[in-house]
N, C-alpha and C positions, 0 to 999 in steps of 0.2 A: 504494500500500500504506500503510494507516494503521500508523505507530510511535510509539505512546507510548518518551518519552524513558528509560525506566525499561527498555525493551526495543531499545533501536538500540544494532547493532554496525555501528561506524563504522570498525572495524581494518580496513585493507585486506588486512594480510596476513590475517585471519581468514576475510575475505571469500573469497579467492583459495582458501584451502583448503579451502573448504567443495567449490567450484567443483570443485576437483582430487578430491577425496574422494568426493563424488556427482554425476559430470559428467553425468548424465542427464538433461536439458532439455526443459521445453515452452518451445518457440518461436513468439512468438505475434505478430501481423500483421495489419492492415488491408487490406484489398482491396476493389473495385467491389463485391465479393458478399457486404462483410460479413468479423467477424472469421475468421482465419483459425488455426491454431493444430494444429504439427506435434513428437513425439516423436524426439528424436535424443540420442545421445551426441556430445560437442561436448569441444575441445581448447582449451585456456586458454595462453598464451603472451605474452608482451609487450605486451600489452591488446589482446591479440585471441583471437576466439574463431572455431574453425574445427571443420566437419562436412559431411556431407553427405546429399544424399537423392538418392532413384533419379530417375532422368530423367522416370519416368512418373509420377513424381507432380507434380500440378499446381497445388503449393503456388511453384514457382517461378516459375510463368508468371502465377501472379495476382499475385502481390508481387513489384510494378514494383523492379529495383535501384536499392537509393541510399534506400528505403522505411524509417524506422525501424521497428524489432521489438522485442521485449524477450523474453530469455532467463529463465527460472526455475529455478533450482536449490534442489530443497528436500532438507534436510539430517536430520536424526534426528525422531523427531514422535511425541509418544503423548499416549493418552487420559490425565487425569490427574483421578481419585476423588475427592470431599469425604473419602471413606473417611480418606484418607491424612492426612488433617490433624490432629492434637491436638484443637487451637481446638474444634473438628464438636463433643466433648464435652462444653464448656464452654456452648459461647451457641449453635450450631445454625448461624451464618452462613457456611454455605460452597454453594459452589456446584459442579457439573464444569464444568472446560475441556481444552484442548487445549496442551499444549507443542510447541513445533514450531522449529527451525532453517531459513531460507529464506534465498535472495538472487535477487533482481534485479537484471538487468542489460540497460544498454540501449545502443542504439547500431545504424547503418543498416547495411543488408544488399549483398554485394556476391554475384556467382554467380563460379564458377570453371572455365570448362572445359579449360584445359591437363592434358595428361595429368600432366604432370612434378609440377603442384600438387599434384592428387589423389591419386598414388604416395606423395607426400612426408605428405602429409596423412594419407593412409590408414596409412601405415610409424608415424608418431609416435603415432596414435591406438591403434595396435593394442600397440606396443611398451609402450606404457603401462598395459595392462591384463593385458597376458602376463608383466609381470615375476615378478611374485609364484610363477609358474608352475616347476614344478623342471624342463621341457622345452618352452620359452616356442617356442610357435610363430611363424613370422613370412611378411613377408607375401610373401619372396624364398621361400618353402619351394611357392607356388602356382606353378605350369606357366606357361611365360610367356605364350604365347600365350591360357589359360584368362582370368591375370589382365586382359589388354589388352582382353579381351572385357569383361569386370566393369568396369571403371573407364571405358569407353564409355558406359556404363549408368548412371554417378553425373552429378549435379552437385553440382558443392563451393560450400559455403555458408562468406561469410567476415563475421563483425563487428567493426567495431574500436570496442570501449570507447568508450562517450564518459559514460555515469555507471556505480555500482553501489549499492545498497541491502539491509542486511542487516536481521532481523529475527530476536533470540533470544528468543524466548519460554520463560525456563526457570526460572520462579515466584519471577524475582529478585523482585517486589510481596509475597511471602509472610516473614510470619517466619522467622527459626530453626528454633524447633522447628517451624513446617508441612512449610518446606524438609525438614528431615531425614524428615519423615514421608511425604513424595515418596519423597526418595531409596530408603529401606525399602518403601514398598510399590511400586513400581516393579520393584524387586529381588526381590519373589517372583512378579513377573509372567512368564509364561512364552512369551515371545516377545523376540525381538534386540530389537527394537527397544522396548520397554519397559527392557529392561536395558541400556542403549545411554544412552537417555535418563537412566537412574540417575545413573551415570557423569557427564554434562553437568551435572546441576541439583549435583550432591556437588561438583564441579570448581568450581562458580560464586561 
């Protein structure tokens, strides 16, 4: 990933929380056949990163373990207008781009087929996303015998951290007044994630 120095977030706690905040991953891998490249929700923890996928996908059986991979986490991201710039009025030199929050993260692949992992795996993954919930379901609330069947059916995917690579694209290159002219026309864009984006570039 190319980072102009003007766009590297090097925090690692920023890092981690992006991870935590949009844990949705493409996980992506070399194999005999070429790259390979799988969608999962994925759990961050002590420089590891844990998920899983169904048995019958045969993303595990091409990607030897022990294979480096690298996980993607992309975080807020909008289109972002010449519109929005003062400058545009003055001289003309503005161009569109794209603002965008990402992390990269890399490190080798391990499988996990003990039940006890996968429970555990699965309990934390789920717990995590139920909290917010005013009647958080969990994953002791499934039929025991149904669950036993399900978790047959996974394999657990484990990374341990070995780097991570952030990447904030959020018009720090821009003036003042362009910045605020982000921030404002951002703000009557009508979708989350344009006003989401506001929020980040105003923060910066």
């Amino acid at each position: 990933m190319y980072i102009p120095k003007v766009f590297e977030q090097a925090d690692s706690a920023s890092l981690i929380k992006l991870v935590k905040d949009f844990p949705f991953a493409t996980l992506i891998a070399s194999s005999n056949d070429g790259l390979e490249a799988e969608h999962l929700p994925m759990y961050m923890d002590d420089g590891v990163l844990q998920g899983h996928v169904a048995k019958g996908n045969p993303f595990w059986q091409r990607i030897a373990e022990g294979s480096d991979v690298m996980a993607i986490f992309q975080g807020a991201n909008s289109y972002i207008s010449p519109s929005y710039y003062p400058s545009k009025q003055r001289d003309g030199k503005v161009v569109p781009t794209w603002n965008y929050l990402v992390v990269h993260v890399k490190g080798k692949i391990k499988y996990k087929h003990e039940a006890s992992w996968k429970l555990s795996m699965l309990t934390r993954l789920t717990d995590l996303h139920e909290t917010r919930k005013s009647m958080p379901w969990q994953v002791c609330d499934a039929p025991q015998d149904y669950l036993v069947n399900m978790l047959s059916a996974l394999v657990g995917i484990e990374i341990h951290i070995e780097s991570m690579a952030g990447k904030w694209k959020v018009s720090q290159n821009q003036s003042v007044e362009n910045k605020q002219g982000v921030v404002d026309g951002l703000a009557q864009e009508e979708s989350l994630s344009a006003s989401l984006m506001s929020s980040i570039v105003g923060a910066s």
